[in-house]
N, C-alpha and C positions, 0 to 999 in steps of 0.2 A: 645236792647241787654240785659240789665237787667228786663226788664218788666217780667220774670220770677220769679224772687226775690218777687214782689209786688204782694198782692193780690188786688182784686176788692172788692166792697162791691157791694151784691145782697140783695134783700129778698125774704126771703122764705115762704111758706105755711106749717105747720105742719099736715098733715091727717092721727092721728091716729101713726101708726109706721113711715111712710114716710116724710121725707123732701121733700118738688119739688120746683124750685127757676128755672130762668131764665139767662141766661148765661149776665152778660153783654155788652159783647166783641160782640157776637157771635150769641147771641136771641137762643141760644139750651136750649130747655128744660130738666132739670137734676132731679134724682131720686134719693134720699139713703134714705135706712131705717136705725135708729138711736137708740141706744142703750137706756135702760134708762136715765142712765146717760147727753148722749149727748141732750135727748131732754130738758131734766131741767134746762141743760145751756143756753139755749136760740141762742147759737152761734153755727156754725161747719165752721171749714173750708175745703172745698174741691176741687181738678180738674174738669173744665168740660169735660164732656165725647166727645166733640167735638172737641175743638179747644184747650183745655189743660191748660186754661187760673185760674192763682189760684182763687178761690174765699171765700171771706168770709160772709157765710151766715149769718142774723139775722132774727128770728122769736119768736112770744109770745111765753113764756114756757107751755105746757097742765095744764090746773087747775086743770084735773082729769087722775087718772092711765087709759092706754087704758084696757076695757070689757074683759076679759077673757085674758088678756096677763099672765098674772102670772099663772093661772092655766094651760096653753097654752105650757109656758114653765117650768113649771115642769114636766107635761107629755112628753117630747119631753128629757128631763134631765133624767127622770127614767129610762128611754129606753138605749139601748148601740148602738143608731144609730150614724151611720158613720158622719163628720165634713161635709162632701156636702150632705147627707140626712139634718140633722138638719137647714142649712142655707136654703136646698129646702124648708122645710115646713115650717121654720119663712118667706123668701118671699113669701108663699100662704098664710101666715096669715095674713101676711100687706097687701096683696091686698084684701084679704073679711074686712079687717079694715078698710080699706082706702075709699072700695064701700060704707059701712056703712057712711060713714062720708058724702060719696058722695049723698046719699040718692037714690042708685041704686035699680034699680027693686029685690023686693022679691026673686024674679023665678031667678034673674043672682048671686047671694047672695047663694040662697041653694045650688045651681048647684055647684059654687064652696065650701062650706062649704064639701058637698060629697065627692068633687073630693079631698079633703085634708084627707078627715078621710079614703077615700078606699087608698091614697101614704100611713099613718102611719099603718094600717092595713096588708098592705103587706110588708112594711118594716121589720113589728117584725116578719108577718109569714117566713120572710125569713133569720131574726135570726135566729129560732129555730133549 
């Protein structure tokens, strides 16, 4: 009845922008991408996306800023795209960040670097 109230403790994997951790309860595998902030804390707590069960993640904190994030999000800041453009193209960035970390093939890496810069490219042409 209360086991609502109580979270679990998981751990989690930091790649880059994304947390991935293991449900406890559950074994469902979970995803967020984490703020600055939140990765430096080393902690987050979150629901799983399966079974709803709280969790409290812990993982190392990055020792280095992630590769092009700051200039990533400055361009994405300059621009006057919409709250769901913007969160679309930070989750394509965490996924080419996250392949990187993953040591994904070259060719699957480009393919999506393109397919982010032709979303931001037609996003502003349909500013104008």
């Amino acid at each position: 009845m209360f086991e609502s109230l109580f979270s679990r403790h998981a751990e989690g994997i930091l790649k880059a922008l994304t947390l991935e951790w293991s449900c406890p309860k559950c074994d469902g595998r979970n995803f967020r991408i984490l703020s600055v902030k939140d990765r430096m804390a080393g902690e987050y707590v979150s629901r799983c996306r399966y079974c709803h069960t709280k969790c409290r993640v812990t993982f190392p904190p990055p020792v280095s800023a992630v590769e092009g994030e700051a200039e990533f999000r400055e361009l994405i800041d300059e621009e006057d795209f919409t709250p769901e453009e913007q969160l679309d193209m930070i989750r394509d960035f965490a996924e080419i960040a996250s392949l990187m970390v993953d040591n994904a093939p070259p060719g699957v890496i480009q393919e999506k670097k393109k397919a982010l810069e032709a979303k931001i490219t037609f996003a502003k042409r349909r500013r104008r």
